[in-house]
C-alpha angles and dihedrals in degrees: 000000000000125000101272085202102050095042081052102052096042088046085051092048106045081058090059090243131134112251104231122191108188123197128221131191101226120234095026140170081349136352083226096057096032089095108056095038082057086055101053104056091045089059086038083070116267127164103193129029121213109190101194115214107225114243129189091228105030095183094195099040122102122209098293096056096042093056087045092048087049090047101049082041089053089044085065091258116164136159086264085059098041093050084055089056104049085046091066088040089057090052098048089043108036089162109051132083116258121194133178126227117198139140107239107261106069084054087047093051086047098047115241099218077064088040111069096031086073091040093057086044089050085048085240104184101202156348132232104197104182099187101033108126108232087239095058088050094088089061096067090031079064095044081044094058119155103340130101097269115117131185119219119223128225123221122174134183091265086059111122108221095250089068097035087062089047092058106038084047094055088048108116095166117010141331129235110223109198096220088198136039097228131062127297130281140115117296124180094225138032123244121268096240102042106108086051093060090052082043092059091045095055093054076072103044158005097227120125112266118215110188114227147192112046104027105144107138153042096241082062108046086049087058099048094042090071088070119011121062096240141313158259126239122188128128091032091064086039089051091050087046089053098053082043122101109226095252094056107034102087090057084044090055094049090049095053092052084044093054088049103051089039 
């Protein structure tokens, strides 16, 4: 099978249009209302779906994802449930690329040689591991193997070369590029120095590029779309779910990714 991700990404870009991958806590802000809010920013236009897997210590996350994260966890939200969830999701969207976010120990708890055997069943795209160290990345390739999974490397402005080569190298379907140091949330501006760090990472590779960690707006997406290949939305369109009442949050959700795809 073709890399969903890949296919995505090219289609969206030959339309001149911004790939955008947006990321979701599953199970917030309700299992009950998880699925229609899900809905909602598919048909608003993504491209890529990130359904993020709630954790007790999210390292990365800023204050957004981490009430989101509590609240999933106090929902009654684990990876089991998540892994339900992204199997329904497969069947009602044969077509889109589904990836998985989680920090490692849930995947550890769980046991990854049981782990990806059900991904590849469940036809899981990819995995976002935050915390994964680079070194520990060969373990799950070789679990990998063969299949259509791919895991999808970090790489952040404190990155050495060295690593930043490693990991553009080991991309098979895009690369995350962490636009700030700290954790995520929703800034109004991009960093200065921003389209030299994507600029370090293509002397490596040929792989897409989606810029992460503080996308909220338009004005942004037009600027880094001189020089990334597309981007990753994720407390913003929390942030938009949380000041939402529950009847409305699902259309909210669908009119943030539409404003930012106008």
């Amino acid at each position: 099978m073709t890399n969903r991700i890949k296919k995505s990404i090219a289609h969206t870009i030959s339309k001149n249009e911004v790939p955008i991958a947006s990321f979701l806590t599953v199970g917030y802000p309700s299992i009950k209302l998880f699925p229609d809010i899900l809905d909602g920013v598919i048909e608003g236009g993504s491209d890529i779906i990130e359904l993020g897997i709630p954790f007790s210590d999210p390292l990365a996350e800023g204050p957004t994802k981490q009430k989101t994260s509590n609240q999933a966890l106090n929902n009654g939200i684990n990876l089991e449930k998540v892994l339900t969830i992204a199997e329904k999701t497969r069947k009602s969207y044969p077509n889109l690329p589904i990836v998985l976010m989680g920090y490692i120990n849930p995947f550890l708890k769980y046991g990854l040689e049981n782990l990806i055997p059900i991904l590849n069943t469940i036809d899981i795209d990819g995995l976002i591991i935050p915390d994964l160290p680079f070194e520990e990345s060969e373990t799950i390739n070789n679990l990998i193997g063969s299949s259509n999974i791919s895991l999808i490397p970090l790489i952040s402005p404190t990155s050495p070369d060295k690593r930043i080569q490693q990991s553009a190298q080991s991309a098979n379907s895009f690369i995350y590029c962490v636009s700030i140091s700290g954790v995520t949330g929703a800034r109004s501006n991009i960093p200065e120095y921003l389209p030299k760090l994507v600029q370090r990472i293509r002397l490596s590779t040929n792989t897409h590029i989606l810029v992460g960690f503080g996308i909220s707006n338009k004005k942004q997406i037009d600027q880094i779309k001189t020089f990334a290949d597309g981007v990753v939305v994720g407390s913003a369109l929390l942030d938009c779910i949380s000041k939402s009442s529950p009847s409305n949050a699902a259309s909210n959700a669908k009119k943030f990714i539409q404003n930012l795809k106008s």
